[in-house]
TORKOLRO-543589 format. One record per residue (C-alpha): x, y, z; residue in three letters. Coordinates in Angstrom, 2 decimals, decimal comma. Each point is the difference from the previous one (the first is absolute). Layout:
# residues N
<zanu><c1>X</c1><c2>Y</c2><c3>Z</c3><type>ala</type></zanu>
...
This chain:
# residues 182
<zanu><c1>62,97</c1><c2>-37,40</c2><c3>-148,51</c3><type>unk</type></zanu>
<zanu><c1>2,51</c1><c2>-2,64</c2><c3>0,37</c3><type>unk</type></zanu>
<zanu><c1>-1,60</c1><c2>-1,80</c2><c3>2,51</c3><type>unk</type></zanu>
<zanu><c1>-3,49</c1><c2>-0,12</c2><c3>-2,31</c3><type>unk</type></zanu>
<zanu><c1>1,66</c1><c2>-1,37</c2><c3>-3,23</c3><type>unk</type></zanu>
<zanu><c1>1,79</c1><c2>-2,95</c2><c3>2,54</c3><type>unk</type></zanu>
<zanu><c1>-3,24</c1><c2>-0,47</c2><c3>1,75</c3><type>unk</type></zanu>
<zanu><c1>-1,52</c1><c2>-0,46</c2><c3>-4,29</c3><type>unk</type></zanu>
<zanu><c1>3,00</c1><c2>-2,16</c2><c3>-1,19</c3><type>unk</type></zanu>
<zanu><c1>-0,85</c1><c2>-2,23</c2><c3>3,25</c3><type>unk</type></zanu>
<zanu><c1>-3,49</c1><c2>-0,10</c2><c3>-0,37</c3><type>unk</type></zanu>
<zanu><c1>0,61</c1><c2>-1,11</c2><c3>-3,67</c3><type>unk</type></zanu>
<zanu><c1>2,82</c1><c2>-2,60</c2><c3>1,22</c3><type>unk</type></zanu>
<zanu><c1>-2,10</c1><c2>-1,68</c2><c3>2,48</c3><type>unk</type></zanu>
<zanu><c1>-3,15</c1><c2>-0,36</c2><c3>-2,81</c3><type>unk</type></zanu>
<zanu><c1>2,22</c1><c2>-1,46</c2><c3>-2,14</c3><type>unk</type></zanu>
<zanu><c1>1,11</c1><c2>-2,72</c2><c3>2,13</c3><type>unk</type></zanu>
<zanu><c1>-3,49</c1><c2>-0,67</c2><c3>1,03</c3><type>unk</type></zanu>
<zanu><c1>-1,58</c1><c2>-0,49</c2><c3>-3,18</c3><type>unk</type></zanu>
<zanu><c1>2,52</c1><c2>-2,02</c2><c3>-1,55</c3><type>unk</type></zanu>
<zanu><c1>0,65</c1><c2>-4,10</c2><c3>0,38</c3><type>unk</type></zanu>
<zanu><c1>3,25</c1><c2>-0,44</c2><c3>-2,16</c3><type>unk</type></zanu>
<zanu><c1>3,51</c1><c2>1,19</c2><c3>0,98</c3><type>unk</type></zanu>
<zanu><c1>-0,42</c1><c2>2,71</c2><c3>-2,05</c3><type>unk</type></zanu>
<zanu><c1>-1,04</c1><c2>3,12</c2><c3>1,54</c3><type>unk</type></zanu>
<zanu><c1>-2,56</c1><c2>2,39</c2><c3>-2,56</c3><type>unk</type></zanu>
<zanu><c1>-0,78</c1><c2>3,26</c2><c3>1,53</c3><type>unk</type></zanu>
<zanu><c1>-3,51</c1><c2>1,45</c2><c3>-0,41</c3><type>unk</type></zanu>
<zanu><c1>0,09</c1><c2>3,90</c2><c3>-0,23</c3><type>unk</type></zanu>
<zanu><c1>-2,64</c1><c2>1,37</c2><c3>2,01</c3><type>unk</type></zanu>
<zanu><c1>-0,60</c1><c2>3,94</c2><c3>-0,72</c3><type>unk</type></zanu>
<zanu><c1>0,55</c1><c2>2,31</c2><c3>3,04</c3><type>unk</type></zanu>
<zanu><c1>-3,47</c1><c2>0,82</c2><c3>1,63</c3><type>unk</type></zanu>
<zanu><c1>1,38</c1><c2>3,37</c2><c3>1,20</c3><type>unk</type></zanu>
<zanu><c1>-0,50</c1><c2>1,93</c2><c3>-2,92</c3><type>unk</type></zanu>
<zanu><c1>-4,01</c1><c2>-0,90</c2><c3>0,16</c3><type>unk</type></zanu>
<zanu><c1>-0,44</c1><c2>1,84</c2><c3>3,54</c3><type>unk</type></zanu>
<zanu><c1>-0,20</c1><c2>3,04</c2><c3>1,08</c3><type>unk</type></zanu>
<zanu><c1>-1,06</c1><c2>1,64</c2><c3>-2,94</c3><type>unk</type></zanu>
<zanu><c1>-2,53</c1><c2>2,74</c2><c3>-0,63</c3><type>unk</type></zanu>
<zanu><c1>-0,96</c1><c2>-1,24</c2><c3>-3,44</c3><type>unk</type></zanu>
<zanu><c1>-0,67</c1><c2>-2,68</c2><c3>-2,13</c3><type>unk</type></zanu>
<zanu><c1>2,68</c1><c2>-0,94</c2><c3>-2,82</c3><type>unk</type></zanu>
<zanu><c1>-2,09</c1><c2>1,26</c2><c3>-3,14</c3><type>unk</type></zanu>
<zanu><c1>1,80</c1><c2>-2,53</c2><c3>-2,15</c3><type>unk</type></zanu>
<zanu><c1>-2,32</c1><c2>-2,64</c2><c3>1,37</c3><type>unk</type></zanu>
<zanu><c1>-3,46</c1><c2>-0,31</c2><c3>-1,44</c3><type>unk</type></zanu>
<zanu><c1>-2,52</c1><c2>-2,53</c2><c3>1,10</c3><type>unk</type></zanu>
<zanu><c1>-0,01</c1><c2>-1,77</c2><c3>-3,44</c3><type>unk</type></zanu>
<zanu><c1>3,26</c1><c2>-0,41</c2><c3>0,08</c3><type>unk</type></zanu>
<zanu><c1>-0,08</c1><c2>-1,80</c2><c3>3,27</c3><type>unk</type></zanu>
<zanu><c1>-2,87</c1><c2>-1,75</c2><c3>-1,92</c3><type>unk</type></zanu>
<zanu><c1>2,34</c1><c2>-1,00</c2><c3>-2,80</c3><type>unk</type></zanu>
<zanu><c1>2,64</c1><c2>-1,03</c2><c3>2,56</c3><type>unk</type></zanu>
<zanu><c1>-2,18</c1><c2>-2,14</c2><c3>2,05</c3><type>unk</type></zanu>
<zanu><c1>-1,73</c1><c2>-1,68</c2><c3>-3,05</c3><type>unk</type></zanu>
<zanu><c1>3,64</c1><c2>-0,87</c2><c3>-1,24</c3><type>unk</type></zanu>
<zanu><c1>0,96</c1><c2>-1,45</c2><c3>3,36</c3><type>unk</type></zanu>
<zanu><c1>-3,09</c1><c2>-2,40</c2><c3>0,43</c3><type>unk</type></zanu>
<zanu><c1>0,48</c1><c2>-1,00</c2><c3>-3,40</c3><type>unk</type></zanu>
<zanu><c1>3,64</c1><c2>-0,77</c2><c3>0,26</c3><type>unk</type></zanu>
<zanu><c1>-0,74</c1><c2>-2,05</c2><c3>2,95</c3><type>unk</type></zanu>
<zanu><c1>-3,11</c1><c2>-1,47</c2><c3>-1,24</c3><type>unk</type></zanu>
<zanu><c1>-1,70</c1><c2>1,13</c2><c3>2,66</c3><type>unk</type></zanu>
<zanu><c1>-3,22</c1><c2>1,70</c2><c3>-1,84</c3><type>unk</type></zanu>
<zanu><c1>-2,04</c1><c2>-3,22</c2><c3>0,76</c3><type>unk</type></zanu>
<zanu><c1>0,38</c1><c2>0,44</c2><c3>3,26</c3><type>unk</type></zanu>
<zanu><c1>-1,07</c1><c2>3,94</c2><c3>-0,33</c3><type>unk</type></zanu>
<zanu><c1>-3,79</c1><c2>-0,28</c2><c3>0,45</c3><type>unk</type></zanu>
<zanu><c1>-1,83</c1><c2>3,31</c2><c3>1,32</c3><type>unk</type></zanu>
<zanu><c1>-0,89</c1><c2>-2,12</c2><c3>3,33</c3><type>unk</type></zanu>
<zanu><c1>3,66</c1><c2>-1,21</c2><c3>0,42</c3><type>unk</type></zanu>
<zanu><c1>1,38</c1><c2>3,26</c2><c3>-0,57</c3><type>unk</type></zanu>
<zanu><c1>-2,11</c1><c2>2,16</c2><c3>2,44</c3><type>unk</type></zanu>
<zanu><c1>0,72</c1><c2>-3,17</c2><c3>2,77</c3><type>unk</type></zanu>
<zanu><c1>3,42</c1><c2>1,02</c2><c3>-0,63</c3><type>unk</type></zanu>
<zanu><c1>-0,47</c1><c2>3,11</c2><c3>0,53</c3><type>unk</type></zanu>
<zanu><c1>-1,71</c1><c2>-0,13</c2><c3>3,17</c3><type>unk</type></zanu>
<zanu><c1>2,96</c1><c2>-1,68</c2><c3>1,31</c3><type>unk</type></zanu>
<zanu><c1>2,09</c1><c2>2,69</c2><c3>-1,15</c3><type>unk</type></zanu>
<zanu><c1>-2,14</c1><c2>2,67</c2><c3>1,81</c3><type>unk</type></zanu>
<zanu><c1>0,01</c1><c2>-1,56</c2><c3>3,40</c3><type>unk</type></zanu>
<zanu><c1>4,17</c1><c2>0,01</c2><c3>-0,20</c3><type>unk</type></zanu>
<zanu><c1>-0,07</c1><c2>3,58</c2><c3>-0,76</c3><type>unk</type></zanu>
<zanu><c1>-2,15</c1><c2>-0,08</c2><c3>3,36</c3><type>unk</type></zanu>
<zanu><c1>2,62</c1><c2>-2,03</c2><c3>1,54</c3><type>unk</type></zanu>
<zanu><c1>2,36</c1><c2>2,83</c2><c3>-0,38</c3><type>unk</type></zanu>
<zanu><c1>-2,11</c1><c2>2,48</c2><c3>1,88</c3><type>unk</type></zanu>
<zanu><c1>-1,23</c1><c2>-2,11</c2><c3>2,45</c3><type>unk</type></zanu>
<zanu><c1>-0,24</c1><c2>0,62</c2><c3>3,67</c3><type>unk</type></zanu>
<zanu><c1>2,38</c1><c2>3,50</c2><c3>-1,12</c3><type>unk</type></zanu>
<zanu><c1>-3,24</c1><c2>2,24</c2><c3>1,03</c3><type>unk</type></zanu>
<zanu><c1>-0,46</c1><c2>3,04</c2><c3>-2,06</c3><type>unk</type></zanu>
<zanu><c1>2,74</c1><c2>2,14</c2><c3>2,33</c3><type>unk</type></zanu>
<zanu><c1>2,99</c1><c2>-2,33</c2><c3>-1,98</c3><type>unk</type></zanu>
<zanu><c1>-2,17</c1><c2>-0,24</c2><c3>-3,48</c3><type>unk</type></zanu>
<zanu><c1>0,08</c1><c2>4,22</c2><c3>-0,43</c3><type>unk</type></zanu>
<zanu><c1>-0,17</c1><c2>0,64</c2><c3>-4,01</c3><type>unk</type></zanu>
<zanu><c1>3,24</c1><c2>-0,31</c2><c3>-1,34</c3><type>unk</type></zanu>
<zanu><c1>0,97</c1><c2>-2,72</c2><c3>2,15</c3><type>unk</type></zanu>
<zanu><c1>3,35</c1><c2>2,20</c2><c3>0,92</c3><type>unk</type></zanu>
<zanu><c1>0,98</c1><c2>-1,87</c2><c3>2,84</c3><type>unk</type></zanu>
<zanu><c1>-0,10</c1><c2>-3,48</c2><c3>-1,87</c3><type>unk</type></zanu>
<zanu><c1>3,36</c1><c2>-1,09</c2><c3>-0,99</c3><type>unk</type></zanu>
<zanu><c1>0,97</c1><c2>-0,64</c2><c3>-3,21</c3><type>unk</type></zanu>
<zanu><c1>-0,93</c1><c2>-4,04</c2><c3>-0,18</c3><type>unk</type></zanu>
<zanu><c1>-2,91</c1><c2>0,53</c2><c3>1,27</c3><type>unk</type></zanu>
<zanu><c1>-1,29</c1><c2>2,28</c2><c3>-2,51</c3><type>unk</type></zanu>
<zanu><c1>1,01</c1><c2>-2,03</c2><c3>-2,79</c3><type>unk</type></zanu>
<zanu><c1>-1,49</c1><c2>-2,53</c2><c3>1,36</c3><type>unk</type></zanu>
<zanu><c1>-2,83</c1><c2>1,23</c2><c3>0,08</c3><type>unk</type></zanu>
<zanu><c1>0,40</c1><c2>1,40</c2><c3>-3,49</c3><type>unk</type></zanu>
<zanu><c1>0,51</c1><c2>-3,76</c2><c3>-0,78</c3><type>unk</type></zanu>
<zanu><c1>-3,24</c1><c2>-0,73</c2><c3>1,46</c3><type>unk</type></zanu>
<zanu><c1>-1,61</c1><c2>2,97</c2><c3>-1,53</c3><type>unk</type></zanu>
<zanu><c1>0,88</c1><c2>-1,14</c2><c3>-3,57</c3><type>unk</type></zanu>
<zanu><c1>-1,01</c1><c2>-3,04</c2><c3>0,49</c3><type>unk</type></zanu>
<zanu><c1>-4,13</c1><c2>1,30</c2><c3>0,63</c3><type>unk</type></zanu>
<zanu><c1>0,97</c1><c2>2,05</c2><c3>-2,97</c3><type>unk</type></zanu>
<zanu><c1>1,56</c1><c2>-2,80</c2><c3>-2,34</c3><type>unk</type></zanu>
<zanu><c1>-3,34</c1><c2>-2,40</c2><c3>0,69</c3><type>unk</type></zanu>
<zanu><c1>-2,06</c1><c2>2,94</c2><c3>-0,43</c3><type>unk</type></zanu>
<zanu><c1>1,12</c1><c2>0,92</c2><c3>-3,32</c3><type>unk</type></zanu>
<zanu><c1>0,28</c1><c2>-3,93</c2><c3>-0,87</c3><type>unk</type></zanu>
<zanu><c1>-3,95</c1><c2>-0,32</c2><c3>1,05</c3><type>unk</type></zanu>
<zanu><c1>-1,00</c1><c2>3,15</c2><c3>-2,05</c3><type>unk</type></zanu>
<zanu><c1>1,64</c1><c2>-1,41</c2><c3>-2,67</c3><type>unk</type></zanu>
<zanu><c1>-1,21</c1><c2>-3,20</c2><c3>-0,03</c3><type>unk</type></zanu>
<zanu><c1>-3,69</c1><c2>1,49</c2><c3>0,43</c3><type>unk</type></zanu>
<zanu><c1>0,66</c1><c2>1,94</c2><c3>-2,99</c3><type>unk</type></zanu>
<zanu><c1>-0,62</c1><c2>3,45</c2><c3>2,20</c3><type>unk</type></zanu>
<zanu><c1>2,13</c1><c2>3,01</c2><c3>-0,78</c3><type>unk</type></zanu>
<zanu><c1>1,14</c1><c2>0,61</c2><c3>3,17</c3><type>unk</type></zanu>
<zanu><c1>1,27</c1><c2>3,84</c2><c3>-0,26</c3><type>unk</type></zanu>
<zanu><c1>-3,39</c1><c2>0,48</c2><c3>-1,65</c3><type>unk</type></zanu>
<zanu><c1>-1,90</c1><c2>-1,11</c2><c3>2,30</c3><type>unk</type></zanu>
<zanu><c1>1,93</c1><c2>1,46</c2><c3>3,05</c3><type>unk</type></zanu>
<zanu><c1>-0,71</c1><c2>3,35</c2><c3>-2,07</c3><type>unk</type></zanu>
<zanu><c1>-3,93</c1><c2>-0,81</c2><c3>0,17</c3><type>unk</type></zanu>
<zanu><c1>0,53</c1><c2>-0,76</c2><c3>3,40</c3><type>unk</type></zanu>
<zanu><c1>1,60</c1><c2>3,43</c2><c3>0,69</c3><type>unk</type></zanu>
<zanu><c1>-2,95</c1><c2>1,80</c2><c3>-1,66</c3><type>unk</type></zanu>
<zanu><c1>-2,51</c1><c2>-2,27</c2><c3>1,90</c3><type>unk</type></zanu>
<zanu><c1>1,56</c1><c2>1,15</c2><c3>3,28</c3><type>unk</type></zanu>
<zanu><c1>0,18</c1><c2>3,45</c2><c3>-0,79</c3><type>unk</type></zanu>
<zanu><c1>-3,66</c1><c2>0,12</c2><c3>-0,25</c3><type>unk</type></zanu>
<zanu><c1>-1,01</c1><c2>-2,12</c2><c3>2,93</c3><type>unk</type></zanu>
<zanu><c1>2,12</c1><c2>1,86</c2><c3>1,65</c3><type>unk</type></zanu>
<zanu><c1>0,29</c1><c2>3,84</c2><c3>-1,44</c3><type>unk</type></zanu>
<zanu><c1>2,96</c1><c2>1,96</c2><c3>1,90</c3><type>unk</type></zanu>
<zanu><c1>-2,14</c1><c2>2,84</c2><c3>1,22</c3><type>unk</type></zanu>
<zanu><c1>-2,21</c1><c2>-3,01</c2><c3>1,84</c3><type>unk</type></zanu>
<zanu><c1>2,72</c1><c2>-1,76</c2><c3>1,36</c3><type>unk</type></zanu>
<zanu><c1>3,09</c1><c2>2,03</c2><c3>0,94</c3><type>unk</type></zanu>
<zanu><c1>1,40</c1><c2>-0,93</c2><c3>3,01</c3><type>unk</type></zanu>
<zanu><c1>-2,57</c1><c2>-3,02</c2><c3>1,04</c3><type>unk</type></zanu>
<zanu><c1>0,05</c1><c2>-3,51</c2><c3>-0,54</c3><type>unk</type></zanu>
<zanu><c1>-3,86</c1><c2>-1,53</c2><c3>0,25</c3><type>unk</type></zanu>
<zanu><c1>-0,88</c1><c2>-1,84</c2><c3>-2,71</c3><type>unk</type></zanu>
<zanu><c1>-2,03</c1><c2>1,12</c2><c3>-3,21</c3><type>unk</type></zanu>
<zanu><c1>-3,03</c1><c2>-1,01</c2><c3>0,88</c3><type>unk</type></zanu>
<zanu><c1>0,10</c1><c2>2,40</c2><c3>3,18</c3><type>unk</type></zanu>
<zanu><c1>0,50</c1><c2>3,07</c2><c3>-2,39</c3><type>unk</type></zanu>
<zanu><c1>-2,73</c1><c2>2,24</c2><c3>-1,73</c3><type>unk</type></zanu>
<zanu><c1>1,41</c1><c2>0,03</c2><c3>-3,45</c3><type>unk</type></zanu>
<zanu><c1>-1,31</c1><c2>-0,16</c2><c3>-3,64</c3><type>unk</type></zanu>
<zanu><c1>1,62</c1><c2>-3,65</c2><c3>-0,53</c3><type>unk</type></zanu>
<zanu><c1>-2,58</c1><c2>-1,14</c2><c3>3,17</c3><type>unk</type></zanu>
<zanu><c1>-2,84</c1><c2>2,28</c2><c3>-1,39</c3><type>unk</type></zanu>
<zanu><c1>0,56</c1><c2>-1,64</c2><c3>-3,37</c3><type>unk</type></zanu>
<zanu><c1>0,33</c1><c2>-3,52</c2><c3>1,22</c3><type>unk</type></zanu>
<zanu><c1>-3,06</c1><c2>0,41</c2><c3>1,95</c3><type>unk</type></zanu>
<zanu><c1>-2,13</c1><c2>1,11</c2><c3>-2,93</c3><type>unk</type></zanu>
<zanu><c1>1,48</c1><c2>-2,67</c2><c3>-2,17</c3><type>unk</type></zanu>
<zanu><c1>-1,24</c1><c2>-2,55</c2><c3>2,84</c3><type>unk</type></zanu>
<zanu><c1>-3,61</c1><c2>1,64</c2><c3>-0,32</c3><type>unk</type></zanu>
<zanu><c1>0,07</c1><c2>-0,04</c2><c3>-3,57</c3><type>unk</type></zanu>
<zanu><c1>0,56</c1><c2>-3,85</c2><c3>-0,45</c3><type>unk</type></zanu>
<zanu><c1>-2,44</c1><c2>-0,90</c2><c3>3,16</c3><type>unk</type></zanu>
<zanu><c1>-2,56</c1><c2>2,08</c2><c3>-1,73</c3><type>unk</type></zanu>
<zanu><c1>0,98</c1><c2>-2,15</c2><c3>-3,13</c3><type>unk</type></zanu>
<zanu><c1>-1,04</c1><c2>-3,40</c2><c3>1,61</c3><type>unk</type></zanu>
């Protein structure tokens, strides 16, 4: 344990003396990524409105809303996505099991780093588009569940539109309907 608050205190030290141009030293207090790995749970505390308060309060703090248009925020994104790639790249799915067990510890928060990141623009983007995002995830749930209907799909991984189901007999009546409209 000793060893881990040392390695912390360093860590902190040596940001310190990189971010500052003055004799005096300022030390930045990063939080511990350990406690966000490994967990089985997500902290229930944490809603995504309030990460939508939180990041609406940090672009506006740093002026940075005019920068925050739907296309510059889903750019962003994109970048963030491929380094979440970077971290499983070239690993091949025998060292990428689920659970990531064998990953040390700075890996995973890295990762987790990455991870929010994807999330953080997300959330911005929704936002900024005016879409409730937990909402809409919810719709999206629903929509799944009848495209693809458990007693279809257990155990097999084809796409809808290779399943018999009511959502595809629906769909393709709908389709009928507005050709037979024209």
């Amino acid at each position: 344990m000793a060893s881990s608050s040392s390695s912390s205190s360093t860590k902190k030290r040596k940001l310190a003396e990189e971010t500052t141009s003055s004799s005096t030293t300022n030390t930045i207090d990063i939080p511990d990524g350990r406690p966000t790995i490994r967990q089985k749970t997500f902290d229930s505390n944490k809603t995504l409105e309030s990460l939508r308060n939180d990041l609406a309060d940090f672009a506006t703090q740093r002026e940075w809303d005019q920068f925050h248009s739907p296309r510059n925020l889903v750019l962003a994104m994109m970048g963030e996505v491929g380094e979440i790639a970077e971290c499983f790249q070239w690993k091949g799915d025998g060292k990428c099991p689920s659970g990531l067990d064998e990953w040390k510890d700075d890996k995973l928060v890295h990762l987790g780093e990455e991870l929010s990141d994807v999330l953080l623009y997300l959330i911005r983007l929704a936002d900024k588009c005016n879409i409730d995002l937990a909402a809409a995830a919810q719709r999206k749930l629903h929509i799944n569940g009848l495209k693809y209907p458990a007693a279809a799909v257990k155990g097999r991984s084809e796409k809808y539109t290779e399943y018999k189901t009511e959502w595809r007999a629906q769909a393709a009546k709908d389709k009928t309907a507005e050709q037979g409209d024209d």
